[in-house]
N, C-alpha and C positions, 0 to 999 in steps of 0.2 A: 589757652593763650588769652584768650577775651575776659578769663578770669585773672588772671595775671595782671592786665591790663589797667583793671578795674581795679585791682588792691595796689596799683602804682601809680594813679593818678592822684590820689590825694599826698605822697610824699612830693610828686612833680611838679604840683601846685602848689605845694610849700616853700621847695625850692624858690619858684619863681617870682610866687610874692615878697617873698625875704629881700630877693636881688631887685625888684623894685623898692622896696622904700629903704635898700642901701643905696640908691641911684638916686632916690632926693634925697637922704642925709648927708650924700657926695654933694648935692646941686646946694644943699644949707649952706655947705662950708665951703662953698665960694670955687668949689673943681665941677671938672667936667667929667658927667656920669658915665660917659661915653669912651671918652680916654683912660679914666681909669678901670672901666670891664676892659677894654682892648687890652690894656696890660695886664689887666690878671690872666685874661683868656690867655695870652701868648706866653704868660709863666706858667701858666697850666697846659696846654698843650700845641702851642703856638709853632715850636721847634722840635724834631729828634728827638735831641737833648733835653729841652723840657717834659716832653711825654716819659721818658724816662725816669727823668728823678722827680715826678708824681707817681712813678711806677714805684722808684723807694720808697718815698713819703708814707703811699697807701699803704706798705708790706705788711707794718706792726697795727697799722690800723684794721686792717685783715683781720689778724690772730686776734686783737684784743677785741673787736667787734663782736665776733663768733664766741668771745669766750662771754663777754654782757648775754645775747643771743640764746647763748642756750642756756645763763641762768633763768631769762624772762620764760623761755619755754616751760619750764618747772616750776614758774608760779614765784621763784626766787629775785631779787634784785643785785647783782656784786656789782658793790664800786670799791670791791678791791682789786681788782685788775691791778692798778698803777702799783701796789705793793707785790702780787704775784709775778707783774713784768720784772722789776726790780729783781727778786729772788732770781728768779729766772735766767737774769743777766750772771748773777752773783754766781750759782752754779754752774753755767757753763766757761764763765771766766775763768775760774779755779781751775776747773780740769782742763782747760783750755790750755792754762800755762804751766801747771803745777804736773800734771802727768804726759811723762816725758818716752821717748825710745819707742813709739806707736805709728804705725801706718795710717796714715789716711784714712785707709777707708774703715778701720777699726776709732781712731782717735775723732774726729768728725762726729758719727753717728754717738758715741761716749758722752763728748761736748754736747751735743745738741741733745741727748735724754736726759742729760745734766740738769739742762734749765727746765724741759721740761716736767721733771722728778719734781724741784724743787718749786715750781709755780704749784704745783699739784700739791704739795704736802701744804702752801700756805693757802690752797684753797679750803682744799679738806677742814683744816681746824674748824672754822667757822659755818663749814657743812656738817661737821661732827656735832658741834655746838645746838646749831638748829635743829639736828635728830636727833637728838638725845636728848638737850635741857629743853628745848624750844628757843635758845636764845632768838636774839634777833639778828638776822643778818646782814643788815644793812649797820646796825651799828659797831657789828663787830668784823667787819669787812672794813671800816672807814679805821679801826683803832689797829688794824691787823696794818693797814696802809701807813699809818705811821712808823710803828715801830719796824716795819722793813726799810724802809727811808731812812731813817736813823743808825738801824741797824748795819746797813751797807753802808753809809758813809763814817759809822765808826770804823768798822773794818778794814775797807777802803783806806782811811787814812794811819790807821795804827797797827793795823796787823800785817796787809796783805799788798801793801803801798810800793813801789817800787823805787830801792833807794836811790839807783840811775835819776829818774826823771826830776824834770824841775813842777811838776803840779802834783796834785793827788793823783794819783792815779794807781791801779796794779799791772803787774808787768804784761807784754805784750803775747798776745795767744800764740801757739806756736804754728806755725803755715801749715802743718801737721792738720790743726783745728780749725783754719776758717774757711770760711764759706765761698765754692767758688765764684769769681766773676763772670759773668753771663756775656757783657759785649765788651771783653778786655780791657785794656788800658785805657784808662780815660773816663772811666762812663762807671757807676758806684752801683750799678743794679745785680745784685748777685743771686744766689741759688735758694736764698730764703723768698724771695716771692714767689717762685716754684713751689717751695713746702706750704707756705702760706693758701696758695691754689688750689695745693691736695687740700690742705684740712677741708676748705670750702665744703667741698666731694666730699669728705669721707664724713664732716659731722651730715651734709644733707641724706646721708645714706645710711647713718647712725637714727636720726631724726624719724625718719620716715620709712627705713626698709626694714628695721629691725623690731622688737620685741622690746626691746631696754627705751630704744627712743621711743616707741607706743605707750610705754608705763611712764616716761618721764612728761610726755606732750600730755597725758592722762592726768598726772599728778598738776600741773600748770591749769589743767581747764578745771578741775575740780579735785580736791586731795581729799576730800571726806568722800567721794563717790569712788574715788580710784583705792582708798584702805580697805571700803565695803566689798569691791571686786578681788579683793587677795591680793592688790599692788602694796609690796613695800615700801610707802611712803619716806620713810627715814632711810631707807637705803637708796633711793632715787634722790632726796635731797645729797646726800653724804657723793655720791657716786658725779652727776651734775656737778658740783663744786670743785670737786678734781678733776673734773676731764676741760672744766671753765680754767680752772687756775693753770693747768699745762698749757693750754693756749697762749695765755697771756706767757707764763714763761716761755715758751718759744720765740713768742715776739722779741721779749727780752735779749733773747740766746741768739737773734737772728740780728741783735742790732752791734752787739758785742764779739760773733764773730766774722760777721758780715761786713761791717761797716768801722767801727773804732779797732778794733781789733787789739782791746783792752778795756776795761771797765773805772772810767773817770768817777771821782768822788761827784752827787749829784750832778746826774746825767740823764736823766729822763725828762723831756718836755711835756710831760701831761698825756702821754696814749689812754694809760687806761681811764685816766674820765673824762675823755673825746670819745673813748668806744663807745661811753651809753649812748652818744648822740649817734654816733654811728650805725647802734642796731636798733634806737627806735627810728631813724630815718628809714632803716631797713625791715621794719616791719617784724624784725627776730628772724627774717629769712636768711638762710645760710646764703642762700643767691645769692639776695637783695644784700647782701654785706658788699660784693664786689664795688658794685655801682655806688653805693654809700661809702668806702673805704676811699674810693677814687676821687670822689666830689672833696671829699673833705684833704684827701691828700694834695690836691690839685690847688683849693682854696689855700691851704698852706704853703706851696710853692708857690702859687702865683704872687700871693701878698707883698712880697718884696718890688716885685719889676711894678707891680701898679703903684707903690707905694714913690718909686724910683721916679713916673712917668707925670704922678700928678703931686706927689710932694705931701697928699694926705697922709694918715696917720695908719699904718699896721692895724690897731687895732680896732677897725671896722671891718675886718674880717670876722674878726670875733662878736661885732654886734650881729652882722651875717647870721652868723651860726648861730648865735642866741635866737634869732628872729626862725630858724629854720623849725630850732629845736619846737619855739611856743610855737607854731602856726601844728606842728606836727605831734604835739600835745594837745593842743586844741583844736581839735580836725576841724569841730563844728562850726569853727571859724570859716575854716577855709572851705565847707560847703556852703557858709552861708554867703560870702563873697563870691561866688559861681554857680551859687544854686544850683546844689547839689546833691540829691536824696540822700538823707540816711542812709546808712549800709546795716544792716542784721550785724553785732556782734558775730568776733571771730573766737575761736578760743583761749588766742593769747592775752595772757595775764597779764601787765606788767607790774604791778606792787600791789600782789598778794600779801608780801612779806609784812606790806606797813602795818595790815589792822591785822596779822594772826601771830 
């Protein structure tokens, strides 16, 4: 617990310096720092209702967090997330509406290994890539990001588009396929934060209980000493990158049949390159994803009613987060503003990737 403690105080320290010098960039611009945290706070978790749809918010922030998380664990960097979400979406959309005459409880679990199949197979490429060529996979995770972007909104709009509707969009999943609602009518929090929760569990239990997570947390602290110990380097990269891309596609599958319950031509607001902020706030902990999945979900739902309350601008949320991310890249800041000892390196890597 004391250990815990101690590797969560320099993100909580981040936090809170961020929200003060958002509270004099408020006091610059002529608002009051005061009434605009009250209204974020009460969009974040002020009401019920609000704690809830920061409950949605966080769901995809969850999955794609955990899926950043465990490539940092393996020494890897993906910011292809936002493209594996997408796919993600893409495949369980299609089975969603396209395969028909299925029960529930058969057509559901279908849909939902749909996306996450297909987030997996566009993780993989570019874990295949890195194990085998050595490419690099930051950059071929950023070009893997576009052309699933592309790629779904051609689709989206030319193949699979639904000729009823007045937008882009493809046709509507079948009730068969989506996700159930959690507090009924009225309230949008459905069964995907559930799954989102297991993952939590089942990577931290992957991570640390097993044999595959021992050789992948191996390969991240050192990958020239974990080849010398008989760990399959290239099969630990290849393997981490699918089980990262399913994540993110679930998130995907979790917003399309949970929530739209259809797949609109661009439709994603940026999850997966929120998640890196989300798992370096989190430290790459499966936990620590929760609490980071939340803050950030939270910041994003509250932005409006502060925004409603003092008339400032939305996107000082976003200098927010930018301020969160550097103080939490630059730890040594933030011990030196608290004076705060050095800590001993941990083993997490995070951009191994860039120099090898």
């Amino acid at each position: 617990m004391v250990s815990a403690l101690r590797q969560a105080i320099i993100p909580i320290l981040a936090v809170f310096t961020a929200l003060v010098l958002g509270a004099v960039l408020i006091w610059m611009s002529g608002a009051s720092g005061v009434e605009a945290y009250r209204g974020l706070f009460e969009g974040m978790l002020g009401s019920w209702r609000a704690l809830i749809e920061t409950c949605v918010s966080a769901t995809p922030y969850i999955l794609t967090g955990l899926s950043v998380a465990l490539a940092f664990r393996c020494g890897l960097f993906n910011i292809g997330a936002e493209g594996q979400f997408y796919m993600g979406a893409l495949g369980s959309a299609i089975v969603g509406y396209a395969v028909r005459e299925l029960p529930a409880w058969i057509h559901l679990p279908l849909a939902l290994a749909a996306g996450a199949v297909s987030g997996a197979i566009w993780g993989a490429i570019p874990g295949f890539l890195k194990a085998r060529l050595g490419a690099h996979e930051v950059i071929n995770t950023i070009m893997m990001n576009y052309i699933a972007v592309k790629l779904v909104d051609y689709l989206v709009k030319n193949v699979l588009r639904d000729p009823t509707a007045s937008i882009d969009r493809t046709p509507y999943v079948l009730p068969t396929a989506q996700l159930p609602q959690l507090l009924g009518q009225g309230y949008r929090l459905h069964a995907g934060f559930l799954i989102a929760l297991g993952a939590v569990v089942l990577l931290y239990g992957l991570l640390f209980k097993t044999t595959i997570g021992f050789e992948i947390r191996t390969v991240g602290a050192n990958p020239n000493a974990a080849r010398y110990a008989g760990v399959n380097v290239a099969w630990s990269f290849l393997l981490t990158m699918s089980i990262a891309g399913a994540l993110a596609g679930l998130a995907g599958a979790g917003e399309v049949l949970g929530l739209n319950h259809n797949l609109p031509a661009a439709f994603s607001t940026g999850y997966g390159f929120d998640a890196i902020a989300v798992a370096l706030l989190a430290k790459s902990s499966p936990l620590g994803i929760i609490p980071s999945a939340f803050l950030w979900g939270g910041l994003r739902n509250g932005a409006g009613l502060m925004q409603v309350r003092t008339g400032i601008s939305i996107d000082l949320i976003n200098i927010v987060q930018a301020l969160v991310i550097m103080f939490i890249a630059a730890d040594q800041i933030v011990r030196w503003i608290y004076r705060i000892k050095p800590r001993v390196k941990t083993e997490i890597v995070f951009t191994r990737g860039w120099g090898k």
